[in-house]
Structures are given as structure tokens and as C-alpha cells.
N, C-alpha and C positions, 0 to 999 in steps of 0.2 A: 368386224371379222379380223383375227389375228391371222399373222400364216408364220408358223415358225416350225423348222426340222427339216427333213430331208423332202425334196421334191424329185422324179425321177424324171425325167426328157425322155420319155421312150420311143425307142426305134421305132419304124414301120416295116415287119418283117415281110421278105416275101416269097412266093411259091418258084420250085424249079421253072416257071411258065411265066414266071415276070407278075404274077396276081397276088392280092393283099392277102397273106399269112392269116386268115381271122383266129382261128386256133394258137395259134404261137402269139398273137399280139395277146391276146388272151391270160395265157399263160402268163406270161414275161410281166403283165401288171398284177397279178395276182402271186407272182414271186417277188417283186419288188417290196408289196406290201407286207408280205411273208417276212423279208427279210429286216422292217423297219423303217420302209417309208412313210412318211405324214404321207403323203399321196402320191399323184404322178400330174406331168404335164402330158396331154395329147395335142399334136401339130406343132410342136418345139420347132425349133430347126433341124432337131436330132433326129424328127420324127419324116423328113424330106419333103413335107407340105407340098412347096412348088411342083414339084411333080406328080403331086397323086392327083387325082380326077376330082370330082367334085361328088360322085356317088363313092369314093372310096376315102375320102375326106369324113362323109356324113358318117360313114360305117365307121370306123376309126373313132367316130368321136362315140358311136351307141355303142362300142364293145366296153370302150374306157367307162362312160358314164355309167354301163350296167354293172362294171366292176366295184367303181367306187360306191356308188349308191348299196351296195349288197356290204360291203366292207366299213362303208360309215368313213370313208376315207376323201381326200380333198381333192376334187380335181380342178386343175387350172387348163384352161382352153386357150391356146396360140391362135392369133386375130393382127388383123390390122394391117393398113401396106402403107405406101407412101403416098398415098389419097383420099383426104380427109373423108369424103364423101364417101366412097366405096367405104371406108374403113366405119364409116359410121354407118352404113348400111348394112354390113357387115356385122356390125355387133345387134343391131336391132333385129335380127334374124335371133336375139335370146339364146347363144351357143350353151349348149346342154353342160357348163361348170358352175364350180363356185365363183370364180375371177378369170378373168381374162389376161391373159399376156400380151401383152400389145407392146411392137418396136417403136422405137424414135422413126420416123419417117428420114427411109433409106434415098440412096442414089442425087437426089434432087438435092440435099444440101440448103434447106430451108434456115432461117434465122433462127435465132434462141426464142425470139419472142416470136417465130410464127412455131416453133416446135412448142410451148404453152399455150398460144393459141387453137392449135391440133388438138391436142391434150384436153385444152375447157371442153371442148365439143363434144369429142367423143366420151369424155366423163360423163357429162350431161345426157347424153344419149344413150348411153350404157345401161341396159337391165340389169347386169352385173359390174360387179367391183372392179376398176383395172389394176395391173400388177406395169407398169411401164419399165419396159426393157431396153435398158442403157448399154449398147456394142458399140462403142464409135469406130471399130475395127471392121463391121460389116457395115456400118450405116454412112461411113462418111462425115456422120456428124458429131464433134466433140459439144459436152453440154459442161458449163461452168458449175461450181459448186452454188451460186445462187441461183441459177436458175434449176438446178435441179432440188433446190429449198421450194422455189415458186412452184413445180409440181408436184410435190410433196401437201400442199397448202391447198390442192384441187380437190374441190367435193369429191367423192366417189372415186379417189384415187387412195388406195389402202397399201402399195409398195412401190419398191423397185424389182427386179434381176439386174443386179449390176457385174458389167462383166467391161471392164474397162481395159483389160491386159495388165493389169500390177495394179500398187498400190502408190498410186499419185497422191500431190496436195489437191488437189479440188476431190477426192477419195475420202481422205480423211478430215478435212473441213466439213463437207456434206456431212459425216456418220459424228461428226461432234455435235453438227447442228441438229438432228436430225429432230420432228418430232416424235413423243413417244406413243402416238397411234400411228404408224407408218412405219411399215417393217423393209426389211434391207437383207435381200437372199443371195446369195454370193452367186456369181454365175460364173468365172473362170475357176476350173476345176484346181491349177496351181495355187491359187491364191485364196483359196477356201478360210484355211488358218487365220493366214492375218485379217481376214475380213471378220470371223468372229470373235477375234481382237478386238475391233474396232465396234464392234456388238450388232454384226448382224446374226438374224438371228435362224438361218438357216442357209440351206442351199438349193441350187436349182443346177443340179450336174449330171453331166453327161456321162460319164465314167462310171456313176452310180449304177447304169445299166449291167456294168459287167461286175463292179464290187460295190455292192447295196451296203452290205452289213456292215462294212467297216467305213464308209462316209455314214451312216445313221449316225454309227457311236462314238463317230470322231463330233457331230455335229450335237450331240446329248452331254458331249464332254467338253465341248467351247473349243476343240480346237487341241485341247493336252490327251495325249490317245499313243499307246507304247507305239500301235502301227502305223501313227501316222507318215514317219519318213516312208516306208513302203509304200502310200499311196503317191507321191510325187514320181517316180520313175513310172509307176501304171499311167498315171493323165499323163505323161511327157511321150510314152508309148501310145498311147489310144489316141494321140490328138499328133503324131508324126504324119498325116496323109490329112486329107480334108475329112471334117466329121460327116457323119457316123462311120467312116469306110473300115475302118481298125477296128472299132466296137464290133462292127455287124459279124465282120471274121471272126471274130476271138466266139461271139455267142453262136454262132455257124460249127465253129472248130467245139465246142465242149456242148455240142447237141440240142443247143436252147433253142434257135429258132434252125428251118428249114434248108436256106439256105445264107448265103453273105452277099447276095444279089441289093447291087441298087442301079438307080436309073441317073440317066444322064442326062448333066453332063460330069456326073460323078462316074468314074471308075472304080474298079476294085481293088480293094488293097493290093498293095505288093507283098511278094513271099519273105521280104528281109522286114519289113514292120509286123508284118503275122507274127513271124516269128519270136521276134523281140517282145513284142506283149501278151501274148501268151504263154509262156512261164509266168510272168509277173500276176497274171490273172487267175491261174491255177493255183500259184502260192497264197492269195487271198479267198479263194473259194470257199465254201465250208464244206466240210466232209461229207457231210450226208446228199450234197448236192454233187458231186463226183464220182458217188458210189454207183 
């Protein structure tokens, strides 16, 4: 299984009443797709997982799955914590994707070689393909360019989401090393470009939520796209507060979903980040979607 193009991290919209959006989450993966995504993630980080319930996790994942399935489209399923065992019990429950997302085991700060240890198991255990998702910014834990070779090299392990904050050497040793069944989707929305530089071979962004069409055709163009400087001041704006809280406004503000409500211990955007990124998101919109 290849994965390459644009992946979308979709929000989890929600009602003036604080309840799951099923309508609008709806919508929003069926505009996505509209506008040129290979697929969507459901339960990203984008999507606030840790907060939703476990019946509204399930639902999340049947609107997503009945979207993609109807549309022939990819979808990748957000799994995994920082406990091998839940995390493998977790995926043996056969989460309704093509691949799984699964993070480096956060907070605890586990060794390299117990993070490929993690990794053999839950590959093993996996009904579906993993996608291993490299943040050392949320996990605490930095992974070297060879051991991120070593899980590359795991049965049933078919990528990364690499989102490392720039573009380091153990960055580009890994995407020199890389092998060529084992794809590499850029996960920091700033550093999209140089990562299809370095040949990955799509993206997994957040930002995408609010301007789909022009990440698809920057990610079909490698990265050379007339709008591309335009898209670096939108992710500098949509990722000024913690994610999704700028996203969720900007799609609240131009009528996409319901409201820009999320749960805590997120807050809601402030009125000077609204502001800022909403031009910027307007001037990327497409016409018929404004109308």
C-alpha cells in the first residue's frame, strides 16, 4: 500500500451544546475530498481525540469511514498511546481504516531501542498497516536518523508523519536513506516544501482543513506552486494559538462548521489570531465556495 498526496487531519466539529457536529464533520470530509484530497485522517490531534468520549470517537470514525468508502478515498485512523499493551489492544479492535497513525510513545521517554521495540509489537499485532508518527515536540522523545531506518525496516510498517519542527540532519539522512517502499508525509505544515525536496511524497496537514486546494496542488507540483509563499503566513496564522483553535474559527467564521467550540483544556481562539488568519484564508478560498 502506497500513501502519497494530500492527507487532511480533520477537525471534530461541534454543536452550540458542546455535542459532535455529525453533519458538518460530514460535510468538511466530503469538501476536503472535493477539493483534492488523497484522503483524510480521523482522530489526528487535529481532530481533539483525548477529549471526545468513546461513543463519539466510534461515530467519528463510521461518518469518516462511510465517507471514504462511498468516495474510494484513503482513510488513515489516529491509534496508539504511550502503552504498548493498551496501544496493541487498541489496534486489535481492527479500527475501520486503511492504516493506522500511531505516535512514538509520549510523556514516559522510553529508549530508542524500547521505541522499536513498541513498534515490532504493535506492527505484529496490527490488522492494519501503521503509519508511525514522529513529533518529538509533543512526545518528548527525539528518534536518531538510524533508528528511524530500524522502523522503517518493520514488517507491517508502510510510513512515517514526520513532523519534527524544521528540517534537521538526522531529517535528511533518514529521506536519503529511506527505503523505496516506505513513504514519508510531511507533518509540519511550514516545512511541507523542503520535505518534498527531500522526496516525501505527500502531506498530513493541518491547515489543509481550511485551504485543501492549494496544499493538494502544491503537493502534485513537489512543492514549486506560484501560491506557494501564500501558504506559509496561513500555517504561521492557524498554528499562532494551540491546534485546531484558529482553524476551528476561521471554518466557524466562513460558515463551514457550526460553531469554533472546543473542549478543554483548550480554549478558544483569541479575536487578534481570528483576525490575522482569516483574510489570509479568504484570499485562498475558491470562489464558488464563498458565494
Amino acid at each position: 500500500m502506497a500513501l502519497t498526496g494530500l492527507f487532511v487531519p480533520l477537525i471534530t466539529p461541534f454543536t452550540a451544546a458542546g455535542e459532535l457536529a455529525e453533519d458538518a464533520l460530514e460535510a468538511l470530509a466530503h469538501a476536503v475530498l472535493d477539493d483534492g484530497a488523497t484522503g483524510i485522517v480521523a482522530l489526528g490531534t487535529t481532530g481533539e481525540p483525548a477529549t471526545l468520549t468513546r461513543p463519539e470517537r466510534r461515530r467519528v470514525l463510521e461518518i469518516c469511514s462511510a465517507v471514504c468508502a462511498a468516495r474510494q478515498a484513503t482513510l488513515i485512523v489516529g491509534a496508539g498511546s504511550n502503552s504498548t499493551a493498551a496501544s496493541i489492544d487498541e489496534l486489535a479492535g481492527a479500527p475501520s481504516g486503511d492504516a493506522a497513525l500511531v505516535v512514538v510513545p509520549y510523556y514516559t521517554r522510553p529508549s530508542e531501542d524500547g521505541v522499536v521495540e513498541h513498534f515490532r509489537q504493535l506492527a505484529a499485532a496490527s490488522p492494519v498497516p501503521l503509519l508511525i508518527y514522529n513529533i518529538p515536540y509533543r512526545t518528548g522523545r527525539t528518534l536518531s536518523a538510524d533508528t528511524l531506518l530500524r522502523l522503517a525496516d518493520l514488517p507491517n510498517v508502510i510510513g512515517f508523519k514526520h513532523a519534527v519542527g524544521g528540517i534537521d540532519e538526522d531529517t535528511v539522512t533518514f529521506m536519503a536513506r529511506l527505503p523505496d517502499n516506505v513513504t514519508v508525509l510531511a507533518g509540519d505544515d511550514l516545512y511541507v516544501g523542503p520535505m518534498l525536496a527531500l522526496g516525501a511524497r505527500g502531506g498530513i496537514l493541518a491547515s489543509a482543513n481550511v485551504a485543501t486546494r492549494p496544499y493538494a496542488d502544491l503537493i502534485a507540483h513537489n512543492g514549486v506552486l506560484d501560491q506557494a509563499g501564500a501558504l506559509v503566513p496561513l500555517a504561521q496564522a492557524l498554528f499562532a494559538e494551540p491546534n485546531p483553535v484558529v482553524i476551528k474559527a476561521v471554518l466557524a467564521a466562513q460558515g463551514r462548521i457550526p460553531t469554533a467550540h472546543v473542549r478543554l483544556p483548550l480554549l478558544p481562539a483569541g479575536p487578534v489570531a481570528v483576525s490575522r488568519a482569516l483574510p489570509l484564508a479568504e484570499r485562498l478560498r475558491p470562489s464558488w465556495q464563498g458565494a
